[in-house]
C-alpha positions as CSV (number, residue, x, y, z in Angstrom):
1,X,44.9,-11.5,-75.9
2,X,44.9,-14.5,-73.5
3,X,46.3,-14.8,-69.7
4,X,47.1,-17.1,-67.9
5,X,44.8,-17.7,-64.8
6,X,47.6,-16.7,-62.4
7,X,47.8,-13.5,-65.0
8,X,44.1,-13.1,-64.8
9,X,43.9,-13.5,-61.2
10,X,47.1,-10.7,-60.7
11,X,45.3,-8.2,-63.2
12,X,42.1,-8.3,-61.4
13,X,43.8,-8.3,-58.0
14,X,45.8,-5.1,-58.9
15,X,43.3,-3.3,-60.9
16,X,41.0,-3.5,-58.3
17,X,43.0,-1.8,-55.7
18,X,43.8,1.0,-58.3
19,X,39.9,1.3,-58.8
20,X,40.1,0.5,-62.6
21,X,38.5,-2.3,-64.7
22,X,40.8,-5.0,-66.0
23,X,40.4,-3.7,-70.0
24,X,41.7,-0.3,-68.4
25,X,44.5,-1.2,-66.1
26,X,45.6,-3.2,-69.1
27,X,45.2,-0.1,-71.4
28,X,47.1,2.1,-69.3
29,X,49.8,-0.5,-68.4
30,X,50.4,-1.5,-71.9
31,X,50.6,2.4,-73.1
32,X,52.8,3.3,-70.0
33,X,55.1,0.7,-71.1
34,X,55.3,1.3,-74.7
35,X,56.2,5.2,-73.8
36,X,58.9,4.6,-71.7
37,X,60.2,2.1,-73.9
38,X,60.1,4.8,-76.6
39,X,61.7,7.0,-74.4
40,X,64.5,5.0,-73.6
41,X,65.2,4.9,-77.2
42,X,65.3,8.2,-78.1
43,X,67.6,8.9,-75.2
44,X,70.2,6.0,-76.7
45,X,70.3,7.4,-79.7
46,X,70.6,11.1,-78.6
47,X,73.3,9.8,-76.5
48,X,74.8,7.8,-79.5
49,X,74.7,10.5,-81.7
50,X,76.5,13.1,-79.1
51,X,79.0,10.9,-78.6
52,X,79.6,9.7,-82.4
53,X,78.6,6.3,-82.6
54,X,76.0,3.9,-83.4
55,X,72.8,3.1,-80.6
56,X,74.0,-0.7,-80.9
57,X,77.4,0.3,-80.6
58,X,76.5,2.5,-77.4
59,X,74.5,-0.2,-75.5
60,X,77.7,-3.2,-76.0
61,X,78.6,-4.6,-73.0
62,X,81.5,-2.0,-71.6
63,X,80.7,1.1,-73.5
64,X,77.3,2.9,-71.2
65,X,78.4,3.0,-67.8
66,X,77.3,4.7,-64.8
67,X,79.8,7.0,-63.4
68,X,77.8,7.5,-60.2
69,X,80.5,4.9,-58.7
């Protein structure tokens, strides 16, 4: 995988303040990601299904609100 130096330079910088090496920040970043993109998934399409439709159908622009408003 290749960075950019301003990439390089912001991996080292952060990893360092966590205490982790750069191959492990980027481990744990990369598999922290990848979960709770997974996550998100499953929760469209448990949400899609309860409400009878499609995930693609539940994520068009208009149809998942927030009713916190």
């Amino acid at each position: 995988m290749t960075f950019t130096p301003a990439e390089r330079e912001a991996i080292a910088a952060h990893s360092a303040a966590l205490g982790l090496s750069a191959d492990e920040y980027i481990r744990r970043t990369a598999a922290d990601r990848a979960l709770s993109w997974q996550r998100e998934r499953e929760t469209f399409h448990a949400v899609a299904q309860r409400r009878g439709c499609t995930t693609d159908e539940l994520v068009q622009r208009g149809t998942l609100t927030d009713n916190s408003l």
